[in-house]
C-alpha positions in Angstrom: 33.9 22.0 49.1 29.9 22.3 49.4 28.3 18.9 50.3 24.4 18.5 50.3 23.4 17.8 53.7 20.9 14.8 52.2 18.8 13.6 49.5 16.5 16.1 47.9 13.4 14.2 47.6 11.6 14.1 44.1 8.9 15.8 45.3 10.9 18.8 46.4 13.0 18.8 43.4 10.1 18.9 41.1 8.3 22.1 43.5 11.5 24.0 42.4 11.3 23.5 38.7 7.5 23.8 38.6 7.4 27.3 37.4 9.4 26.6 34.7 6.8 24.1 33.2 5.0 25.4 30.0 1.2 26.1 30.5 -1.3 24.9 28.1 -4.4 26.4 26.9 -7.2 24.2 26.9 -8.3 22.3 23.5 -11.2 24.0 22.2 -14.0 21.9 20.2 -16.8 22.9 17.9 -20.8 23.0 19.0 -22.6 20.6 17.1 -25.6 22.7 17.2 -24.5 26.3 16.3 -20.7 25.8 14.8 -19.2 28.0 17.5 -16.3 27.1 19.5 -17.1 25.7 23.3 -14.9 24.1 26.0 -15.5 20.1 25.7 -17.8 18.4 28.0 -19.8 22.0 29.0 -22.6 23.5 28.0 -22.1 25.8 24.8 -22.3 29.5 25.9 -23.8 30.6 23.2 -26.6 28.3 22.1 -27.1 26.6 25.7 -27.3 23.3 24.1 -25.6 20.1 25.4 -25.9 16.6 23.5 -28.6 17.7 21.5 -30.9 19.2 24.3 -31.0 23.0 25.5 -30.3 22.4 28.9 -30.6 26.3 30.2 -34.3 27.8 29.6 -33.3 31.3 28.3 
């Protein structure tokens, strides 16, 4: 009969399964400025506003 040799640790348990974990796109959120959608937290790409402010001289 096959007997593990030891304990498989969690941490190389969970490296084997890994692939199998579902990957998520990122959330997507509306600029305030121009209505378009933009990645939270960044600088809208299409207006270069950010809090109310153009931040990147076009």
């Amino acid at each position: 009969m096959a007997v593990p040799k030891g304990k498989v640790s969690k941490a190389r348990r969970d490296k084997r399964r890994s692939p199998n974990m579902k990957k998520v796109a990122p959330s997507l959120s509306t600029c305030p400025q121009c209505h378009e959608p933009k990645l939270p937290h960044r600088v809208c790409p299409n207006c270069n506003y950010y809090d109310g402010k153009e931040v990147v001289a076009e």
